[in-house]
ROTINU-618592 format. One record per residue (C-alpha): residue in one letter; x, y, z. Coordinates in pm, whole numbers, padded with zeros to 5 digits, always signed. Example, Ala and Ser with C-alpha at 12.3 -4.5 7.8 and 13.67 -1.06 7.14 Angstrom:
2
a+01230-00450+00780/s+01367-00106+00714/
END
This chain:
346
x+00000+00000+00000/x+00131+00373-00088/x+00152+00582+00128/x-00149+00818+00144/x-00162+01214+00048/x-00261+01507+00263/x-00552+01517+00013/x-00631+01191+00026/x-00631+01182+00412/x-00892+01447+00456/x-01108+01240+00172/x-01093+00928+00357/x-01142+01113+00726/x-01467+01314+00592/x-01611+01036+00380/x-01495+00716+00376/x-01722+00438+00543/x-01592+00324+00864/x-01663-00029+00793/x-01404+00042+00518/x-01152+00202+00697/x-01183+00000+01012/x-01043-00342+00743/x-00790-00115+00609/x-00680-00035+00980/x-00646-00404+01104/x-00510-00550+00815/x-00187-00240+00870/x-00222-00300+01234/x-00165-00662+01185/x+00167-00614+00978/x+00305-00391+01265/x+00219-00638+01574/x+00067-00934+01624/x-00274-00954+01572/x-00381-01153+01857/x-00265-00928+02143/x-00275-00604+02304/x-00025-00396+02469/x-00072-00228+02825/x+00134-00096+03083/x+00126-00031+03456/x+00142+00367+03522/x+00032+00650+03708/x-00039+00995+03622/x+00027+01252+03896/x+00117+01636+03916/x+00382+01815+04035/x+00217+02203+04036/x-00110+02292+03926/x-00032+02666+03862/x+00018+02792+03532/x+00020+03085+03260/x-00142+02944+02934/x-00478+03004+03042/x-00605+02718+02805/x-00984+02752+02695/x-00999+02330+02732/x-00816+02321+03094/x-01028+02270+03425/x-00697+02186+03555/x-00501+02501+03605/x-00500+02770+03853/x-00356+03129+03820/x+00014+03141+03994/x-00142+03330+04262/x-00463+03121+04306/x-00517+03021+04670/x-00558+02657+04546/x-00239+02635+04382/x+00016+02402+04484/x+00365+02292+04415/x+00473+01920+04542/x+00808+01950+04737/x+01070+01626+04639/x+00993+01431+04952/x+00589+01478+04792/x+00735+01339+04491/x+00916+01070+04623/x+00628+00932+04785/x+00447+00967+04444/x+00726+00681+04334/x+00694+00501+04685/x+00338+00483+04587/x+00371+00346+04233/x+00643+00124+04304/x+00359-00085+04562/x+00150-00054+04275/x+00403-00239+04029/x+00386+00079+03816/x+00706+00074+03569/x+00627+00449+03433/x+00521+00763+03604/x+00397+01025+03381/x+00466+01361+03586/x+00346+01680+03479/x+00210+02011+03571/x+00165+02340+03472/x+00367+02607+03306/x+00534+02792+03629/x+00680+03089+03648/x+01001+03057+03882/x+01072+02748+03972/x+01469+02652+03919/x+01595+02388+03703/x+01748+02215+03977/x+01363+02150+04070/x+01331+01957+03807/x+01647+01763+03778/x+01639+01668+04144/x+01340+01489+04084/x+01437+01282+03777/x+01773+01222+03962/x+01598+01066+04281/x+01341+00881+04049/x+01606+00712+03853/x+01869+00648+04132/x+01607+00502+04423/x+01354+00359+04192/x+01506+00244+03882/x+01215+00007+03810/x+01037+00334+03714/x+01086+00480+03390/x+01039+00873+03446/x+00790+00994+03163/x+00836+01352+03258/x+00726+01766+03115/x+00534+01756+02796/x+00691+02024+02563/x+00571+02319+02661/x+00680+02275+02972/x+01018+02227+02834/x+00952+02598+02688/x+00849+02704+03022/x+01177+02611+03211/x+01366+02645+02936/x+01243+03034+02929/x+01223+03056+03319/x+01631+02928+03361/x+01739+03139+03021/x+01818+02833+02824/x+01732+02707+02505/x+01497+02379+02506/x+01764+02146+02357/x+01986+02266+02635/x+01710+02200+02902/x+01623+01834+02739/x+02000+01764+02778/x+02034+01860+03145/x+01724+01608+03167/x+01856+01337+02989/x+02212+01369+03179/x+02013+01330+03515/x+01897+01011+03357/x+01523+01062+03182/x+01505+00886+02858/x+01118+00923+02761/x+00933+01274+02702/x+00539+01222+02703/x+00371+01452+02419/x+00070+01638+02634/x+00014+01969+02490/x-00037+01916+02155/x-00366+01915+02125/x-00440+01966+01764/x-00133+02079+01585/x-00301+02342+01352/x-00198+02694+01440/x-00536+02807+01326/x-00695+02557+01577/x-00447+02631+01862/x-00536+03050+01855/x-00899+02946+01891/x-00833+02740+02226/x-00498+02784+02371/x-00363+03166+02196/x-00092+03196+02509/x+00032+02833+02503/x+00329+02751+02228/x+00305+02756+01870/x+00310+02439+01683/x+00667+02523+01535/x+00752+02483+01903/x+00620+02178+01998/x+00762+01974+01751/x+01057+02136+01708/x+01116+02037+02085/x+01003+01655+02052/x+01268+01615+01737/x+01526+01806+01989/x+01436+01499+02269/x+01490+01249+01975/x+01786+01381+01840/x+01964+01372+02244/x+01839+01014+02266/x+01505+01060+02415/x+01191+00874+02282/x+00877+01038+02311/x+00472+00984+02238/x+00259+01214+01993/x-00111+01315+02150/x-00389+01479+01985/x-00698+01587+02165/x-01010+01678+01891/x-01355+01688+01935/x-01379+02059+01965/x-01276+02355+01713/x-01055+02127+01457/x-01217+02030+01070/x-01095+01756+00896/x-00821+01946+00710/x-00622+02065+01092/x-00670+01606+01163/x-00482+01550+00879/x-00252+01841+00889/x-00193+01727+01269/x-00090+01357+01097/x+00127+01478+00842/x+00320+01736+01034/x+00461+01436+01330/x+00417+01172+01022/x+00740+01426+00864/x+00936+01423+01192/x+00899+01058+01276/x+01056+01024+00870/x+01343+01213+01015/x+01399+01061+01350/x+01191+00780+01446/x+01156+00880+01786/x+00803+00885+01838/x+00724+00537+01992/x+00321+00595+01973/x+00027+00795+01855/x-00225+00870+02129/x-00585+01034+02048/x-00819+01119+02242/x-01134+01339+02263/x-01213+01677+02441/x-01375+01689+02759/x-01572+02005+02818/x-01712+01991+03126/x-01599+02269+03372/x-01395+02436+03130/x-01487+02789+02923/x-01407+02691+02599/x-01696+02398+02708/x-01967+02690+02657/x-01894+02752+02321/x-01837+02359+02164/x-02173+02261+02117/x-02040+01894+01929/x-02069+01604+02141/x-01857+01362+01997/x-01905+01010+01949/x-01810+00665+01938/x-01789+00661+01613/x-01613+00976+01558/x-01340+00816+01813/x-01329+00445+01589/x-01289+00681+01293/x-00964+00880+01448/x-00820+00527+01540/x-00863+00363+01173/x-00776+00683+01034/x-00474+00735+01260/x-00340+00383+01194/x-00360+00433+00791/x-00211+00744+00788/x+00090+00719+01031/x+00227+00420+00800/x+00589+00524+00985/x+00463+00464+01371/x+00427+00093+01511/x+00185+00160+01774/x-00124+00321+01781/x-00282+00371+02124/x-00687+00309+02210/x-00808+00437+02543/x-01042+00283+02779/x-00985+00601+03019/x-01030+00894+02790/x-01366+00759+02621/x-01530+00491+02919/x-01473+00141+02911/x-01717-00029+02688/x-01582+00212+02400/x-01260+00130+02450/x-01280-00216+02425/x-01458-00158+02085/x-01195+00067+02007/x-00976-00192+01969/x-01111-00328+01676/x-01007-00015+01445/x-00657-00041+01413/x-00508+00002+01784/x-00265-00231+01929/x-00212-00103+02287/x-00465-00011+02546/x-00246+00249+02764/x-00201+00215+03062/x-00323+00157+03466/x-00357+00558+03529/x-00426+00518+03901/x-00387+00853+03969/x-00488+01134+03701/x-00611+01465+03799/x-00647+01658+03445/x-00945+01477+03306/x-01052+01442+03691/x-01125+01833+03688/x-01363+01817+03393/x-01578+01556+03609/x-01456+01254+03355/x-01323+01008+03569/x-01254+00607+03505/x-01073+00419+03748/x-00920+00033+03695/x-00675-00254+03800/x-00455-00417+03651/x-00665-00724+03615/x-00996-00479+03478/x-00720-00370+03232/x-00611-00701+03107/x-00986-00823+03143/x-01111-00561+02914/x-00846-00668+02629/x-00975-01004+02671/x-01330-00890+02633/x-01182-00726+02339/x-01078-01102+02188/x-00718-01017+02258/x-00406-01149+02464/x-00277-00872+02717/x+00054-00853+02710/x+00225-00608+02957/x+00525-00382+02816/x+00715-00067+02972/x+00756+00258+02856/x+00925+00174+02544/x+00647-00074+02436/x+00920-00376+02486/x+00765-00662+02669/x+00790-00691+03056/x+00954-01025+03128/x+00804-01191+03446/x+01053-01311+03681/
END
């Protein structure tokens, strides 16, 4: 199969029947991994500060700087984070906050320092990319310079919150102070090219057409032809409730609409080897649907996650409900780490 056009893209994403483009996704899906399993891993989603700048339409999450409900964790708050996910079995920790205004480098690299010297069993999935902007801006350093400090104090794997929908057009509609989407991948091929892997995100379902999907595709589908570093797509849809841009979306998305961005996502990213479906973002019963359109993972445990948790969308599992879901799926589970390599059972 050639590889499909920009053109072509937004033809098959507006009109294409998604009985069609659900067999296209599972027969590429099944040439990528095998077709009788399903990734997941064992993770945890907690927050270091909930104060920040961007003043995102989409965010329940954030407080003003100088919001009486804003916190920052200290590192002994953070090492009990790991304490905690190391009883869980958790082998990643995906750790972010907002963007803050002063807080030092060494805040930062003290924490991925303790995380990968007292629990090395934990890969530290750490500061989405504009974050990286944030301290690199704060500590008057460039962002490769900042990624490096973090990969010298030992992180390896850069999660890819913030993108939302990488369509400038989109992005001045719902986030106008947060980066540009220059930025944000021009910081993700920086983390590949010091030996960092990261994820690519996109969260729709609210001002985007088909045209800023496909542009969104094509724009990490370009970088991932350069570096290969991305080790996973992610979608996922917008949650509006409690948020201001929430007043003006009046879609509700569906389903269907979320089936549509997996097959679609899976045909068009011909250069990524996992695509991931979510049982957390869109409820349970969709996501085991989900991953009959072209997904081969399942994410992960999340047993702590505060962002969606704000909007009032909250889905909580084990282990076992994880791996029982991929069953109910008609799939094997197979647990991997943060690199999607298989955990080996003692």
């Amino acid at each position: 199969m050639s590889r499909i056009t920009f053109e072509e893209g937004v033809e098959l994403y507006k009109n294409a029947d998604l009985f069609d483009l659900q067999q296209k996704a599972v027969a590429l899906r099944n040439t990528k991994n095998p077709a009788s399993e399903v990734t997941y891993v064992i993770d945890t989603n907690p927050n270091y500060t909930n104060a920040c700048e961007a003043d995102c339409l989409f965010c329940a999450f954030y407080r003003k700087p100088d919001d009486d409900e804003v916190y920052v964790k200290t590192l002994e708050e953070v090492r009990q984070f790991m304490l905690d996910a190391k009883k869980l079995n958790a082998t990643t920790v995906l750790l972010q906050g907002g963007l803050h205004p002063d807080l030092p480098l060494s805040y930062y690299t003290d924490i991925i320092k303790m995380t990968t010297e007292e629990f090395p069993e934990i890969v530290p999935h750490f500061f989405s990319a504009p974050e990286i902007q944030n301290i690199a801006e704060v500590c008057g350093m460039t962002d490769k310079e900042v990624l490096q400090e973090f990969y010298n104090a030992g992180q390896r794997s850069l999660p890819g919150g913030g993108a939302e929908i990488l369509s400038q057009k989109v992005r001045n509609r719902i986030s106008p102070k947060k980066q540009k989407v220059a930025k944000w991948l021009s910081i993700h091929e920086d983390a590949h090219e010091v030996g960092m892997r990261s994820t690519a995100t996109m969260m729709y379902g609210h001002r985007e057409e088909a045209e800023d999907v496909i542009e969104h595709l094509e724009v990490i589908r370009q970088i991932q032809d350069r570096t290969g570093g991305f080790t996973a797509f992610v979608p996922w849809s917008y949650k509006k409730d409690n948020t201001l841009l929430g007043k003006k979306v009046t879609r509700q998305t569906t389903a269907k609409d979320y089936y549509r961005m997996l097959a679609m996502s899976r045909i068009y990213l011909d250069n990524f080897n996992h695509i991931q479906a979510s049982w957390f973002s869109e409820g349970k019963d969709v996501g085991i649907q989900s991953l009959s359109y072209g997904a081969d993972d399942f994410g992960g445990t999340l047993f702590e996650e505060n962002v969606h948790a704000e909007t009032g969308h909250i889905n909580k599992t084990s282990v076992e409900g994880v791996k029982q879901m991929i069953r109910e799926g008609g799939f094997e589970p197979i647990q991997r780490d943060t690199f999607y390599e298989r955990v080996v059972k003692a």
